[in-house]
C-alpha positions as CSV (number, residue, x, y, z in Angstrom):
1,X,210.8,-206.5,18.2
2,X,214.7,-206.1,18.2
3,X,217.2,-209.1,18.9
4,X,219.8,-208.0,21.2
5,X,222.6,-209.9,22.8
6,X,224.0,-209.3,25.7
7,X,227.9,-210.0,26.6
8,X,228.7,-210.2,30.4
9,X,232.0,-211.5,32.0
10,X,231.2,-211.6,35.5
11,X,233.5,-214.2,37.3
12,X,234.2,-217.1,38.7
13,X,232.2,-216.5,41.9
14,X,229.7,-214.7,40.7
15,X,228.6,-211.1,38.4
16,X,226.1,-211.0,35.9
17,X,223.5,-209.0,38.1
18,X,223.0,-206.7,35.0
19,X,222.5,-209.5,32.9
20,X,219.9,-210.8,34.7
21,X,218.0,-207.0,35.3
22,X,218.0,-206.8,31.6
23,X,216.1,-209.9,31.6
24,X,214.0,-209.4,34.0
25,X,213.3,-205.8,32.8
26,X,212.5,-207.8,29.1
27,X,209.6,-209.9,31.0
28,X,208.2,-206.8,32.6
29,X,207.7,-205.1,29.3
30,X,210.1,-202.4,30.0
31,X,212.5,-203.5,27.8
32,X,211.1,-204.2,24.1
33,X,213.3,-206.4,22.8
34,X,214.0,-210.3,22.7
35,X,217.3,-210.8,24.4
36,X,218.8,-214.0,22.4
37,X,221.1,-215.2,24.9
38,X,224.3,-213.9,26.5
39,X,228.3,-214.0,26.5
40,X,230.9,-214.5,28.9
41,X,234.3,-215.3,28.6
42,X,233.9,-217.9,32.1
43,X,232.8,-221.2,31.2
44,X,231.0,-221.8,34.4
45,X,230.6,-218.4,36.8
46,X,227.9,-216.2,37.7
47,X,226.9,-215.7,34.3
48,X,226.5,-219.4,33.8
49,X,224.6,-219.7,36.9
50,X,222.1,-216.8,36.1
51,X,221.7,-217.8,32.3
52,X,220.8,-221.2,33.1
53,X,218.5,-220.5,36.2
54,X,216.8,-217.9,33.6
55,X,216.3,-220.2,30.9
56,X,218.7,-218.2,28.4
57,X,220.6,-219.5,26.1
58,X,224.7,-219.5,27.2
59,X,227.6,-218.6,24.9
60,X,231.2,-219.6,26.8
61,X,233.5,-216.9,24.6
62,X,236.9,-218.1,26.3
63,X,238.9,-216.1,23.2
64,X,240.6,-215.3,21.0
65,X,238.3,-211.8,21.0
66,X,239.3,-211.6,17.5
67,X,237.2,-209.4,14.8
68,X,236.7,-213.1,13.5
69,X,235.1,-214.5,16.6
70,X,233.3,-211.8,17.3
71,X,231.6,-211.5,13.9
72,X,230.9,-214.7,13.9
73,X,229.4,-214.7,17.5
74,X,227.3,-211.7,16.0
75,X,225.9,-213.5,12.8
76,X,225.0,-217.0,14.1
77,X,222.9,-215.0,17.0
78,X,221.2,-212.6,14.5
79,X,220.6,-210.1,16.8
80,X,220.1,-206.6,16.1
81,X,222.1,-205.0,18.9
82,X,224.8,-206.2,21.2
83,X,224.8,-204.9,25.2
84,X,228.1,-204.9,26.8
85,X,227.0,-205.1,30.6
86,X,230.3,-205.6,32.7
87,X,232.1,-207.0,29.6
88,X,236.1,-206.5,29.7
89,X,237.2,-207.9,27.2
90,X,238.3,-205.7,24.1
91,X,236.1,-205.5,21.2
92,X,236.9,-206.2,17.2
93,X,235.2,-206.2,14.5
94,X,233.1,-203.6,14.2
95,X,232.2,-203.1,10.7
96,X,228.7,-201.3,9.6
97,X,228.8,-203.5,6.5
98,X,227.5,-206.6,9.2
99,X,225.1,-206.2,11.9
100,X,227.9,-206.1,14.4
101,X,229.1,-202.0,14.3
102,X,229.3,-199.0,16.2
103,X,225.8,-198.0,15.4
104,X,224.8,-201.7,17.4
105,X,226.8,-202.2,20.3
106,X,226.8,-200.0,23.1
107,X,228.6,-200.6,27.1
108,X,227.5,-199.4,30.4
109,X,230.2,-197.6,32.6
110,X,230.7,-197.4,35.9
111,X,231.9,-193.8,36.5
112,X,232.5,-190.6,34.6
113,X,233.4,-190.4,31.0
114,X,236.0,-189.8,28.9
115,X,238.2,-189.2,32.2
116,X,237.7,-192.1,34.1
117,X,237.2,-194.7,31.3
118,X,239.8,-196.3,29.3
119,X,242.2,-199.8,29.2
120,X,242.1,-201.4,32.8
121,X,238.8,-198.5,34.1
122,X,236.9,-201.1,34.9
123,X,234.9,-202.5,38.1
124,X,236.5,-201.2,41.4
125,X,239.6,-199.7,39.3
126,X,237.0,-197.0,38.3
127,X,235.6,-196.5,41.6
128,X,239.1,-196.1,43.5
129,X,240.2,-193.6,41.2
130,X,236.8,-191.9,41.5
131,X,237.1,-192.0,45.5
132,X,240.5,-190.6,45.4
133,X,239.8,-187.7,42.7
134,X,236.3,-186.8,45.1
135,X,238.7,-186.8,48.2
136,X,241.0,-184.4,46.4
137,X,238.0,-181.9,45.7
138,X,238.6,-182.5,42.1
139,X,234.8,-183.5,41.7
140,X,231.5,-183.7,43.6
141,X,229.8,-186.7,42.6
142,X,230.1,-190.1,40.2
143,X,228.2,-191.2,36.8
144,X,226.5,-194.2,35.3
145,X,227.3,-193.5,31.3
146,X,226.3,-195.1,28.5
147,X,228.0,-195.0,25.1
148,X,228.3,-196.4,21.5
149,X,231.3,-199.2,21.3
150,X,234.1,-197.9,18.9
151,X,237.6,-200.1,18.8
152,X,239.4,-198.3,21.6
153,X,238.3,-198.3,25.3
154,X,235.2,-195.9,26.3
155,X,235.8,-193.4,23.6
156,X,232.3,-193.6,21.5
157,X,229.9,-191.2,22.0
158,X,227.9,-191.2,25.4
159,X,223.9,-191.0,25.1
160,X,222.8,-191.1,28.7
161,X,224.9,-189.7,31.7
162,X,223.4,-189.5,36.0
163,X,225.0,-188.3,38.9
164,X,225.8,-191.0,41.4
165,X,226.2,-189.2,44.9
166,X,229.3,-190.1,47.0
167,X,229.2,-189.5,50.9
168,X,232.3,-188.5,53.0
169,X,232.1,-192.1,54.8
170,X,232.2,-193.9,51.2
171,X,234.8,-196.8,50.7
172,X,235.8,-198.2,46.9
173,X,233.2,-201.1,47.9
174,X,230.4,-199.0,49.2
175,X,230.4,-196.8,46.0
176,X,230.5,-199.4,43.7
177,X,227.7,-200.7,45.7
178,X,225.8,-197.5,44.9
179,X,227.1,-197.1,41.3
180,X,225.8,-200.5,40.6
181,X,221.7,-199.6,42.0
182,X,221.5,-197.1,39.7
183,X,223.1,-198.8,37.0
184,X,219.9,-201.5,37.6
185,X,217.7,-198.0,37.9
186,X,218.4,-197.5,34.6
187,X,219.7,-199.5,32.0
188,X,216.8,-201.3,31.0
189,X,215.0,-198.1,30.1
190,X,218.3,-196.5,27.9
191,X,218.3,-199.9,26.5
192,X,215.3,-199.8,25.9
193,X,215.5,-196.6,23.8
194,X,218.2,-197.9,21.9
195,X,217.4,-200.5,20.6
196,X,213.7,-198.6,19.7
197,X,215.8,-196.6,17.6
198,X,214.8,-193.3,19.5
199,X,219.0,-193.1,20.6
200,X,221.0,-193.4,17.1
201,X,224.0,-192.5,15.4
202,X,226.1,-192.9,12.3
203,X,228.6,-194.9,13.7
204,X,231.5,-192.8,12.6
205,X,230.6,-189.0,13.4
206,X,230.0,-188.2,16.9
207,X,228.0,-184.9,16.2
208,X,225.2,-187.1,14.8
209,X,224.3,-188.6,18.1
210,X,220.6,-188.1,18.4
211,X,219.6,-188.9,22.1
């Protein structure tokens, strides 16, 4: 069974509700994999409070989110993949001669990609920008995506895409609200694929995605 490690920033107040699904999904049996422990970059927050409440082992990654840091966050977990689940931070490091590459770490976004994705598309930034284009009629619905990590912002290869309906009465919060309960729907069973090695890819080529 696969290590993976999961990096979550939540906040202050609270976040880490994917974390915790993943976990949860892990002592199911619907996600094969042993989750190690996971990240944040708040030393005590919502992903503090869920980690220890769960029994899994904390890492506080306050910075710098060198290639350094990163790599050596990666070695001393040993795990075989790395989740980003509502992690903003930016990644470095990513090198397929160590076990923390583009081949290993993969994100969860909130809305369509490439177009809404990017530096500062995170969280309710995303969901405004979807509102706004679905007000002008310049599309019909949202997306859950998930991709393979490369060093700039929601540009690797996405593996897994669903529509996330929006109604005329939607605000930013109510959409997020409904982005996030299919993000829960079904992360644990993408994840699940990945790290089973049934979603792959070279880490440098795009056309070698095999989902």
């Amino acid at each position: 069974m696969k290590k993976l490690l999961i990096f979550a920033s939540g906040s202050p107040a609270g976040g880490g509700s994917g974390f915790k699904n993943l976990i949860e999904a892990m002592r199911e049996g619907i996600l094969h994999a042993e989750i190690v422990g996971v990240v944040s970059n708040y030393e005590h927050g919502g992903v503090r409070e869920k980690a220890d409440n769960l029994n899994v082992p904390f890492i506080y990654f306050p910075g710098p989110w060198t290639a350094e840091e990163y790599q050596k966050i990666a070695e001393k977990s040993q795990a075989d993949f790395f989740a980003l689940s509502g992690w903003i931070k930016p990644i470095t490091g990513l090198n397929l001669n160590t076990r923390f590459n583009s081949k290993t770490v993969f994100n969860i976004h909130p809305g369509p990609l490439p177009k809404f994705g990017g530096k500062g598309m995170y969280g309710h930034h995303v969901h405004e920008a979807v509102l706004e284009a679905f007000q002008n009629g310049k599309l019909i619905s949202s997306e859950v995506c998930m991709h393979f990590v490369t060093e700039e912002y929601d540009q690797g290869p996405v593996f897994f895409r669903t529509p996330v309906p929006i109604s005329l009465n939607d605000t930013t919060e109510s959409l997020g609200l409904h982005v996030n309960i299919y993000e829960h729907m079904f992360q644990p069973m993408i994840t699940d694929l990945v790290v089973t090695g049934h979603i792959t890819w070279d880490g440098i080529n795009p056309e070698t995605l095999n989902s």
